[in-house]
Structure formats: structure tokens, C-alpha cells
C-alpha positions as YAML, in Angstrom:
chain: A
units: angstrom
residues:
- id: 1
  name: UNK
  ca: [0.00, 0.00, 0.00]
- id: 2
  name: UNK
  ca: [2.79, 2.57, 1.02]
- id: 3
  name: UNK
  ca: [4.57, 1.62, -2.25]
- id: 4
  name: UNK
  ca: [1.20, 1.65, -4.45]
- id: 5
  name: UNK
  ca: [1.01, 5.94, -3.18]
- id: 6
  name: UNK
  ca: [5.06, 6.15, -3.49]
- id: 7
  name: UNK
  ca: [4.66, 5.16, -6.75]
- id: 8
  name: UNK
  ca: [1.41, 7.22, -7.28]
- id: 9
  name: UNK
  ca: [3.09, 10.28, -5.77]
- id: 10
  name: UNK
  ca: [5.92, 10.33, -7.52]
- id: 11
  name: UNK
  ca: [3.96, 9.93, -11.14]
- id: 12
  name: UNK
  ca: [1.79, 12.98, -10.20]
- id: 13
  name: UNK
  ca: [4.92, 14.97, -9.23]
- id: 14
  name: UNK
  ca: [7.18, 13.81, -12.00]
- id: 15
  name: UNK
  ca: [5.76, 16.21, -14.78]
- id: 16
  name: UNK
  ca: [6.95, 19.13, -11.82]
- id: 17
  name: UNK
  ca: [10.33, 16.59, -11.22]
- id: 18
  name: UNK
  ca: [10.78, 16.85, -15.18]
- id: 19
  name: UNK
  ca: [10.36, 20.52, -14.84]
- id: 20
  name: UNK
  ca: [12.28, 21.15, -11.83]
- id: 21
  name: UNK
  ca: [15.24, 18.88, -13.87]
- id: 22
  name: UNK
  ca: [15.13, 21.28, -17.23]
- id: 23
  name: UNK
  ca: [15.60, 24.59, -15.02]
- id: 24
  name: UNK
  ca: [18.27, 22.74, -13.19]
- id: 25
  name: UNK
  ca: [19.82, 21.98, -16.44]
- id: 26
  name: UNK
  ca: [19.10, 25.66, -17.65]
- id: 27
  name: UNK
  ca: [21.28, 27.03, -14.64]
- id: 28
  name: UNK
  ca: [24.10, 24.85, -15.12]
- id: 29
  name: UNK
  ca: [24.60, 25.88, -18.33]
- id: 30
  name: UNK
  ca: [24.06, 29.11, -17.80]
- id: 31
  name: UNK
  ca: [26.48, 28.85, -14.95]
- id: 32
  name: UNK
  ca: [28.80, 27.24, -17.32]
- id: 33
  name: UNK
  ca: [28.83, 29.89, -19.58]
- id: 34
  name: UNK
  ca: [29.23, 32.77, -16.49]
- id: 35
  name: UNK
  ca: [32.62, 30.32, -15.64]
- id: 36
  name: UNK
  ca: [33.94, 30.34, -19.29]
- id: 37
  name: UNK
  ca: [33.35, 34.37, -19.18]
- id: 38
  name: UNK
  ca: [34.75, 35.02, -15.60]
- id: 39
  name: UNK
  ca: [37.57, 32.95, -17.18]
- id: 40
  name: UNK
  ca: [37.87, 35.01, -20.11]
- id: 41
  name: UNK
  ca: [38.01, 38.14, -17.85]
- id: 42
  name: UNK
  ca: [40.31, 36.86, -15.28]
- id: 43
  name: UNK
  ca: [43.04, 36.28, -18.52]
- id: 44
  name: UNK
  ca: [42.69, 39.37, -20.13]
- id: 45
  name: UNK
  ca: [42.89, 41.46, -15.90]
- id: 46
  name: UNK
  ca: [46.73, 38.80, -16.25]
- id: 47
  name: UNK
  ca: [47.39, 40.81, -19.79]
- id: 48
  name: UNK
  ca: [46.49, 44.09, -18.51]
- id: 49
  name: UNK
  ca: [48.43, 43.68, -15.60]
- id: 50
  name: UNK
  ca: [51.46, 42.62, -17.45]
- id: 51
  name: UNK
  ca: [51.28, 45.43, -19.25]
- id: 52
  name: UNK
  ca: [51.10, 47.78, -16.40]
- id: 53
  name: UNK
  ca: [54.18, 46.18, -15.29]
- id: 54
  name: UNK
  ca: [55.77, 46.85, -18.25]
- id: 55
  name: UNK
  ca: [54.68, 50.29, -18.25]
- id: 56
  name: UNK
  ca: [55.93, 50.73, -14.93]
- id: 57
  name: UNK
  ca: [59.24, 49.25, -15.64]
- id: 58
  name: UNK
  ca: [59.55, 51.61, -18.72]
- id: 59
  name: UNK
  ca: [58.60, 54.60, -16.32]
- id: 60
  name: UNK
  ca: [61.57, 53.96, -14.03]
- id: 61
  name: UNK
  ca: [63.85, 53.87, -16.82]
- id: 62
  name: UNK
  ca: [62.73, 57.45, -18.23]
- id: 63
  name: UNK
  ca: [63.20, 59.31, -14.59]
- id: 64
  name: UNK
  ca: [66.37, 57.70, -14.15]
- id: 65
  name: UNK
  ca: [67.64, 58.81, -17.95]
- id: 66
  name: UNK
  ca: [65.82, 62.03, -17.12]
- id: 67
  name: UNK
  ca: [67.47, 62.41, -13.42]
- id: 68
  name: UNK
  ca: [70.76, 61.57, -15.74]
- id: 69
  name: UNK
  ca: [70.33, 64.23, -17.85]
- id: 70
  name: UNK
  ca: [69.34, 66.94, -15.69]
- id: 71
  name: UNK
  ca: [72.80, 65.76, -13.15]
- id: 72
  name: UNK
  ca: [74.22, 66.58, -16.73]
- id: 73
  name: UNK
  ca: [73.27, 69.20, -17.89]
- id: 74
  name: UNK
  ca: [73.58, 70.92, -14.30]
- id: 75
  name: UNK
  ca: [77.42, 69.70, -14.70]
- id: 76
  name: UNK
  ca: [77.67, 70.83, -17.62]
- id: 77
  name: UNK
  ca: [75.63, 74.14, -17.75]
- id: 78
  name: UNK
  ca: [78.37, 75.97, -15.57]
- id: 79
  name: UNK
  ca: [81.48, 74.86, -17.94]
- id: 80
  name: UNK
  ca: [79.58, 75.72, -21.15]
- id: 81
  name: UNK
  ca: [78.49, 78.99, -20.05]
- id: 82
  name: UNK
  ca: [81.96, 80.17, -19.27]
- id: 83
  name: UNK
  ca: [83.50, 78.17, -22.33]
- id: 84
  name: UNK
  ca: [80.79, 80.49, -24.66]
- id: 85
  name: UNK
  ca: [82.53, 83.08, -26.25]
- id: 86
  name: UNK
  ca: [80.39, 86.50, -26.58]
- id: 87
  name: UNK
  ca: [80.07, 87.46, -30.00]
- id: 88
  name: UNK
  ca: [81.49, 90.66, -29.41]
- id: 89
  name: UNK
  ca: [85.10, 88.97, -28.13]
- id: 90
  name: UNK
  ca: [84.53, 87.20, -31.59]
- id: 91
  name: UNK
  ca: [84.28, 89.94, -33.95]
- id: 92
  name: UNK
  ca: [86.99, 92.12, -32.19]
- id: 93
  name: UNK
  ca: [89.30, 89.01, -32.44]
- id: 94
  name: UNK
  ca: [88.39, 87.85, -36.22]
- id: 95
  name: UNK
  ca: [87.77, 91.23, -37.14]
- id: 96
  name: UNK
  ca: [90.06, 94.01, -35.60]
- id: 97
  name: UNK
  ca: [93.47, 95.36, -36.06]
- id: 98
  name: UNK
  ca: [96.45, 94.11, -33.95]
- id: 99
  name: UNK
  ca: [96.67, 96.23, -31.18]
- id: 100
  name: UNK
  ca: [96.09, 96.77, -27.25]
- id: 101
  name: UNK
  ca: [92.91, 95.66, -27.26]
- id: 102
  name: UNK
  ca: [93.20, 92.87, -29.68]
- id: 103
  name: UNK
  ca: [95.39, 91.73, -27.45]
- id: 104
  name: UNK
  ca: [93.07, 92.49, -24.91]
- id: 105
  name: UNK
  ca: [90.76, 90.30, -26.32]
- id: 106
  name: UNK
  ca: [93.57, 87.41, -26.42]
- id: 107
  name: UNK
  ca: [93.83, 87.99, -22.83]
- id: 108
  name: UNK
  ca: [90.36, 87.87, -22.28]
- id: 109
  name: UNK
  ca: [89.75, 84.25, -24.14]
- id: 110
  name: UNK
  ca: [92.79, 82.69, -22.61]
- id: 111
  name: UNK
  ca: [91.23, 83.71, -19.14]
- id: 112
  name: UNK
  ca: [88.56, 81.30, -20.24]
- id: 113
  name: UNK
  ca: [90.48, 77.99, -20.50]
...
């Protein structure tokens, strides 16, 4: 008797069962596809953050050339500024007769270096 309703319950539930089975079915594939996505996603965040390493790396390099250059050019700046002849010392020694201040001018340029 017990088995005869088992048996009768479980035909008039297994058109709900059948249901119940398809939206199971629905969800793990839809849950399937949400993996292969999140997947997807979590490989291109790895590319994205190899590149920011990258870009990071490449960063460094340009201040340290930059902090180069400036160490440079603050070295330097000093040297060339009293190595620059005025264009005036030029012209008098290119241009002028031999004389006092020609020599002047010799003077003047020697002083430099």
C-alpha cells in the first residue's frame, strides 16, 4: 500500500520533477557559460596587468635617464656657459686690427680655459 502511493506520488509529481530537472539543467549551463566568461576576464585582468608592469618598468627607466640628464646638464651648464665666447670677443678678435685691445681680447679668451 505505502509503495502503491510512493509510486502514485511520484507519477503525479514527475511532470513538476521533469520541470524542476530542465531549469536545473538551464542554470548549469548558464552557470557554465558565467565560468567560461569570468575565465575570459580573469586572462585578459593577467594581460592588462602585465602590461602595467611593463609600463611601470619603462617609467623607471625614463626618470632615471631624465634624473641623468638633468645631473648633466647641471654639470655641464656651468662649464659651457663660461666656455661660450660673446660674440662681441669674436668679432673684435676675427675682425680688428692688432693692437692693445686685440690683445686684450687674447687675454680675455685665454682667461677662459
Amino acid at each position: 500500500r505505502v509503495e502503491k502511493e510512493s509510486v502514485s506520488d511520484y507519477v503525479s509529481e514527475s511532470e513538476n520533477l521533469a520541470h524542476l530537472h530542465m531549469k536545473i539543467s538551464a542554470s548549469d549551463a548558464v552557470l557554465a557559460g558565467m565560468q567560461g566568461a569570468l575565465g575570459g576576464f580573469q586572462a585578459d585582468l593577467g594581460k592588462v596587468r602585465e602590461e602595467i608592469v611593463r609600463l611601470q618598468e619603462r617609467a623607471r627607466g625614463m626618470s632615471v635617464r631624465t634624473n641623468n640628464r638633468k645631473l648633466v646638464q647641471r654639470s655641464l651648464g656651468g662649464f659651457v656657459a663660461g666656455a661660450a665666447v660673446p660674440p662681441g670677443m669674436v668679432r673684435g678678435i676675427c675682425e680688428s686690427e692688432v693692437n692693445e685691445a686685440y690683445i686684450q681680447y687674447l687675454v680675455l679668451l685665454r682667461r677662459k680655459f
